[in-house]
C-alpha positions as CSV (number, residue, x, y, z in Angstrom):
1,X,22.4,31.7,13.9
2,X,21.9,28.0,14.4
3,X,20.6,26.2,11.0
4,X,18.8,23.2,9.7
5,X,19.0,22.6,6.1
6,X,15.3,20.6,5.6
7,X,14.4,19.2,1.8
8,X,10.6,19.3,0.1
9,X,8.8,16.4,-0.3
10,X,6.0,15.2,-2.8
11,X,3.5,18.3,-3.5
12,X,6.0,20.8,-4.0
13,X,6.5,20.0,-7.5
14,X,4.8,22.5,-10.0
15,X,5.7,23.2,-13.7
16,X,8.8,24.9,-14.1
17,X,10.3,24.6,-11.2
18,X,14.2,25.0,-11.4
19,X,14.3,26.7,-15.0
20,X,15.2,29.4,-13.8
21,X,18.2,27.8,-11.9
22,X,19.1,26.4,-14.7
23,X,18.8,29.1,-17.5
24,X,21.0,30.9,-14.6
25,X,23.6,28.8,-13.6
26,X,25.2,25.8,-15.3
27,X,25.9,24.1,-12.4
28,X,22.3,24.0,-11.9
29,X,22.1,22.8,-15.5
30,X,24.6,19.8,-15.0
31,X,22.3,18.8,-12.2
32,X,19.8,18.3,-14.3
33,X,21.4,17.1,-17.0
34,X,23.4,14.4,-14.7
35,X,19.6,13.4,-13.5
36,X,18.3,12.5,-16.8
37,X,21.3,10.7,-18.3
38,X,21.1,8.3,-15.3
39,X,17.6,7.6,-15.5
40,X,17.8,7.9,-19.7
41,X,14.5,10.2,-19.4
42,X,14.0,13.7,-20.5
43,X,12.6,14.8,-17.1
44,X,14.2,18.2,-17.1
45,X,11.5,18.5,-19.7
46,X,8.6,17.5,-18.0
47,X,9.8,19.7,-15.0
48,X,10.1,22.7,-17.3
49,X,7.4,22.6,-19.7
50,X,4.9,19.7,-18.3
51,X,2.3,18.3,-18.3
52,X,1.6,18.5,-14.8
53,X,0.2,15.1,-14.6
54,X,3.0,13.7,-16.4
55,X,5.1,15.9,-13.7
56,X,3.0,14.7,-10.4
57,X,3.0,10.7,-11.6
58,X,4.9,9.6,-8.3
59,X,8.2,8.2,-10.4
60,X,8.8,11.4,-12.1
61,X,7.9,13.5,-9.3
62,X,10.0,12.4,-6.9
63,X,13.8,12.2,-8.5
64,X,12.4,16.0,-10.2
65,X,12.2,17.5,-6.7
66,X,15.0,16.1,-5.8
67,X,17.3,17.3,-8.3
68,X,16.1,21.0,-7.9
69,X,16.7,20.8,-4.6
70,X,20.2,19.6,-5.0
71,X,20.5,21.9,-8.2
72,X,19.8,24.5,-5.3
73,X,22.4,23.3,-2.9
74,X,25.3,23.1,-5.4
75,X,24.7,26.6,-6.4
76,X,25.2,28.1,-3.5
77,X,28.1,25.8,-3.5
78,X,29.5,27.5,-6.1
79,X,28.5,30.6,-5.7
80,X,29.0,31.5,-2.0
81,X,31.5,28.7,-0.8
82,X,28.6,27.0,1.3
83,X,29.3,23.9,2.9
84,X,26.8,21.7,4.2
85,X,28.8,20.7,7.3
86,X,29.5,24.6,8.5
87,X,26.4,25.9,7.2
88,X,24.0,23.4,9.0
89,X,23.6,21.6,12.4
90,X,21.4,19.1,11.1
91,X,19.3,17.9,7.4
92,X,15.7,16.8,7.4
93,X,13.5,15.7,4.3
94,X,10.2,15.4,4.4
95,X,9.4,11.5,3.1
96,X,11.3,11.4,-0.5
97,X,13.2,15.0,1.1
98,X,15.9,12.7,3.0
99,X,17.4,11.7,-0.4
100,X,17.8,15.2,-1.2
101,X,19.1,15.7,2.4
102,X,21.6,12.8,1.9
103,X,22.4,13.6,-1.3
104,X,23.6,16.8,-0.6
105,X,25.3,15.4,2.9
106,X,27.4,13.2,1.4
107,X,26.1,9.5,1.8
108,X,25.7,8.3,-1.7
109,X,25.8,10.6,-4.7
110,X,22.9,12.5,-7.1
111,X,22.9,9.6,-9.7
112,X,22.3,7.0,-6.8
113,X,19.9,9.4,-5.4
114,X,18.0,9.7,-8.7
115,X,18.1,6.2,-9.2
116,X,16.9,5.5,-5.8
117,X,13.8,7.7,-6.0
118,X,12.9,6.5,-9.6
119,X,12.5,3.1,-7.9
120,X,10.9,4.2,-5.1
121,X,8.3,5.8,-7.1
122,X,7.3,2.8,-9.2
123,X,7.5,0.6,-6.1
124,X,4.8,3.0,-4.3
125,X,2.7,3.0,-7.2
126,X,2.8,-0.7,-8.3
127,X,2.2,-1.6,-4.4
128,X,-1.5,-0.9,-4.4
129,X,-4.0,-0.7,-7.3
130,X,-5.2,2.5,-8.3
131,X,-8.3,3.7,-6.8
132,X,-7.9,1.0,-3.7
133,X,-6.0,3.3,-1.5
134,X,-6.5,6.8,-0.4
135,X,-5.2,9.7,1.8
136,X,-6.9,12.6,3.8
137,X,-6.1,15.3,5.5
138,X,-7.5,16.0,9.1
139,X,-7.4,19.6,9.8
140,X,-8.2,21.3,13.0
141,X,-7.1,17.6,15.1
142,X,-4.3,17.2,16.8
143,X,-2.4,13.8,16.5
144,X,-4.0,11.5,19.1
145,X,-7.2,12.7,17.8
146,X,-6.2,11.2,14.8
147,X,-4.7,8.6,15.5
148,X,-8.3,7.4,17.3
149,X,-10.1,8.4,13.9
150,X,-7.6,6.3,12.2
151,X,-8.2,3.4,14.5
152,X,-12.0,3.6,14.3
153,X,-12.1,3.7,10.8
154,X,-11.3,0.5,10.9
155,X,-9.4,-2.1,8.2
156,X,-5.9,-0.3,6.9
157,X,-6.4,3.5,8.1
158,X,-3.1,4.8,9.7
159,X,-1.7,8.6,10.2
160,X,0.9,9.0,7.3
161,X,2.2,12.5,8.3
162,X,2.0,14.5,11.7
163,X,2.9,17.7,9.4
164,X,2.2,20.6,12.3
165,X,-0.4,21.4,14.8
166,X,-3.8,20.4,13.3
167,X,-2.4,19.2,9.9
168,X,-2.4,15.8,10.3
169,X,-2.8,13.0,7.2
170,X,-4.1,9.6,7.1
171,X,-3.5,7.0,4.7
172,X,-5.0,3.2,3.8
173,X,-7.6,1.6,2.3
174,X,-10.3,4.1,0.7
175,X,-13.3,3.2,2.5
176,X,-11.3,3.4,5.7
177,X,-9.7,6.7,4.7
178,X,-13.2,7.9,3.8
179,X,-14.4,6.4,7.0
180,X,-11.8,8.5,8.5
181,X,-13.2,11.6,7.0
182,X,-16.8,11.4,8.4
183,X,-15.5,10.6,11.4
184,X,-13.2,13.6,11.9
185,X,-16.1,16.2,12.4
186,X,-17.4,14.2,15.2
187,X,-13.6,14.9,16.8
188,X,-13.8,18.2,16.0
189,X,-12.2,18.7,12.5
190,X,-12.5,22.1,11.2
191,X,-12.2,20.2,7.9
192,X,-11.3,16.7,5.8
193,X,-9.7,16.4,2.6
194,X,-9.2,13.6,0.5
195,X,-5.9,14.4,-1.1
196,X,-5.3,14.0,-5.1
197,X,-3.2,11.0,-4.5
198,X,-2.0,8.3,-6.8
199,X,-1.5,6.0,-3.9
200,X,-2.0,5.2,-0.2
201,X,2.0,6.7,1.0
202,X,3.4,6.0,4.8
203,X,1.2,3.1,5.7
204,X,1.5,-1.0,6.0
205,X,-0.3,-1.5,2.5
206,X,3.2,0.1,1.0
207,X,5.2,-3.0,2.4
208,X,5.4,-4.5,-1.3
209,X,7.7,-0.8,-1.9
210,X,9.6,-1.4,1.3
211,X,10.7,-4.7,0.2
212,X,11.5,-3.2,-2.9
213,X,13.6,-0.3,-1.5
214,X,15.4,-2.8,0.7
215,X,16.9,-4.8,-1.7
216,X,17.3,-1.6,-4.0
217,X,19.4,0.4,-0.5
218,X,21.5,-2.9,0.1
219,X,23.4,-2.5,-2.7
220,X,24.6,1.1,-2.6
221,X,27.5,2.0,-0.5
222,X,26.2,4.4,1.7
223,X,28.5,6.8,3.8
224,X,27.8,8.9,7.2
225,X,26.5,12.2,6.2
226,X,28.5,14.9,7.4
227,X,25.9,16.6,9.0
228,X,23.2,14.4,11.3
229,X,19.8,13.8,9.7
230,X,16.8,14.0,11.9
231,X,15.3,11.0,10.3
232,X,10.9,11.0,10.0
233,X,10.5,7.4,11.6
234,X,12.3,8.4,14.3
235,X,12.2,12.2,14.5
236,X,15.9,12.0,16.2
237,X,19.6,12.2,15.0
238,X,20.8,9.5,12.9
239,X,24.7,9.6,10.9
240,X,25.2,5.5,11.0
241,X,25.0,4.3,7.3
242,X,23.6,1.3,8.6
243,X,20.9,3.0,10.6
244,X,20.2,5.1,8.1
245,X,19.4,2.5,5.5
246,X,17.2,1.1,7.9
247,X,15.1,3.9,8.0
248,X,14.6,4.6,4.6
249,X,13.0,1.3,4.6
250,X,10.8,1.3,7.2
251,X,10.0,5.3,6.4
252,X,7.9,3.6,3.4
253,X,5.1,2.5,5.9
254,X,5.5,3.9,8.6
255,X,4.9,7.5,9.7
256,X,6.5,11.3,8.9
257,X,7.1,12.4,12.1
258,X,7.6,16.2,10.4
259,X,6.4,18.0,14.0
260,X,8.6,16.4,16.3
261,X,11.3,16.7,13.8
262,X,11.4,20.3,13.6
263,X,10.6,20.1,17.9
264,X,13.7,18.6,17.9
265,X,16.0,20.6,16.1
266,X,14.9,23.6,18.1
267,X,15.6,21.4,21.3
268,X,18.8,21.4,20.1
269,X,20.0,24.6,19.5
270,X,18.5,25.8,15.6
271,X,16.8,28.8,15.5
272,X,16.7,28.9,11.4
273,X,15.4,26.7,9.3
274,X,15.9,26.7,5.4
275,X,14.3,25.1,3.1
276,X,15.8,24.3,-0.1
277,X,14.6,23.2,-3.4
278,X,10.8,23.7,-4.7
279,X,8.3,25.5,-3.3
280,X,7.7,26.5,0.4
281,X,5.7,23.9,1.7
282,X,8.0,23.0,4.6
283,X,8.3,26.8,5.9
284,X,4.3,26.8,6.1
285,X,4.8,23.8,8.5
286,X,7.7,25.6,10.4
287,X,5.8,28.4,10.9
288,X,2.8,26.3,12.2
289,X,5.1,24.2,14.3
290,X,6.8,27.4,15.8
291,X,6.7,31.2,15.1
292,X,10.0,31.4,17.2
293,X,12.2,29.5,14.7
294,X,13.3,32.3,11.6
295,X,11.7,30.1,8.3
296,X,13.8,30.9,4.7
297,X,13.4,29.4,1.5
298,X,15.5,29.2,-1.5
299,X,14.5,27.6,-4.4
300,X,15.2,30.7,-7.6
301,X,18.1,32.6,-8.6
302,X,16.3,35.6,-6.4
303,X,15.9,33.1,-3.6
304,X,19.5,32.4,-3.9
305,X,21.0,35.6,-3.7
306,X,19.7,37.0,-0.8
307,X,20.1,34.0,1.5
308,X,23.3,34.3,0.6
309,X,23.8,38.2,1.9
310,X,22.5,36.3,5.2
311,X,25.7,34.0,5.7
């Protein structure tokens, strides 16, 4: 068995996720606990009790699913021996998943990871005004079709996320995005959806955030993770610090290259990918992407203990 280790992105939060990690294990509980002392917030709470719109506002969101996912990793830590570097060929995160990914690899540590996100989130959401940007979902088109939506829609209308084979997302300004959406039938989309968004992710009007996250990633000493990450912008192995910080910059605006990402993992060798932290988002996409790769998730003290009888 060959693995990827890949990390959840924004949408996988929900209400209680990771208390029943935590009411489990208290190294699951010193996750969280670590995460709101450096941000000086009581997000455990929101995570475990709500409300979900305090949960999905994009600064909370974001550190919250990344500390279950790395609640999730140092459990089995702890309670199977795992390490990252025999367990897993490569890491993958879905957009906020790499800081999870790297997190848990070894390049800078949970508070920096928190910290990082917390930023990020308040960067994307302070870059565009609400109710000026949108996103969609194309479904039924594959990318190039999209990308020619996305281009004859006109003004800022880009594709955010190549997810899997007809799941495709588009992002910019909202009468482009909604531009986008009418013209998607005419290409053959089964169906459009404009997606309950707080702002227009993975496209140019996010550059105020990427400036943001620039000078925010300059000052943390980052390390080579121990495993490589197949990084979205690029959808390719990546273990130079510097390289890496790049990317997280640029991953702001520009595209999640999720598809090719998990194309080229298989290229090279995995045959299992396991998704850890909330949710199982990312194992829907797998299994779109390819039936032939074997799709786990762990994310609850069940979850936990039979992926561990697979090691």
């Amino acid at each position: 068995m060959t693995r990827a280790f890949i990390f959840p992105g924004q949408a996988s939060q929900q209400v209680g996720m990771g208390q029943a990690l935590a009411e489990a294990s208290p190294v699951a509980r010193q996750v969280f606990e670590e995460v709101d002392d450096t941000l000086n917030q009581h997000l455990t709470k929101i995570m475990f009790e709500g409300p979900e719109d305090d949960l999905t506002l994009t600064e909370n969101a974001q550190p919250a699913i990344m500390a279950v996912s790395v609640a999730v990793y140092r459990v089995l830590e702890k309670e199977a021996g795992l390490n990252v570097s025999e367990a897993a060929n490569f890491i993958a995160g879905h957009s906020l998943g790499e800081y999870a990914a790297l997190a848990v690899a070894g390049t800078f540590s949970l508070a920096e990871a928190a910290t990082l996100l917390k930023t990020r989130g308040q960067a994307m959401q302070k870059a565009v005004p609400v109710g000026e940007g949108a996103m969609a979902a194309l479904l039924g088109l594959d990318l190039d079709d999209a990308i020619a939506v996305a281009e004859e829609a006109g003004e800022v209308c880009t594709v955010a996320n190549d997810n899997a084979p007809g799941q495709v997302v588009v992002s910019g300004s909202k009468e482009a995005v909604e531009r986008a959406v009418e013209l998607a039938a005419g290409r053959g989309a089964k169906r459009s959806i404009l997606l309950p968004v707080s702002a227009p992710f993975h496209c140019p009007l996010m550059a105020p955030a990427a400036d943001v996250m620039a000078e925010a990633l300059a000052s943390v000493n980052m390390n080579a993770p121990v495993v490589p990450l197949v990084a979205n912008v690029t959808a390719s192995p990546v273990q130079s610090p510097d390289e890496i910080r790049n990317l997280l910059v640029e991953q702001v605006t520009e595209r999640v290259r999720w598809r090719e990402g998990v194309l080229k993992m298989k290229e090279d060798g995995v045959d299992t990918m396991v998704e850890i932290g909330a949710g199982k988002v990312l194992s829907g996409m797998t299994k779109r992407i390819d039936r032939d790769i074997k799709s786990l998730n762990v994310g609850t003290p069940d979850d936990v203990e039979a992926f561990i009888k697979t090691l």
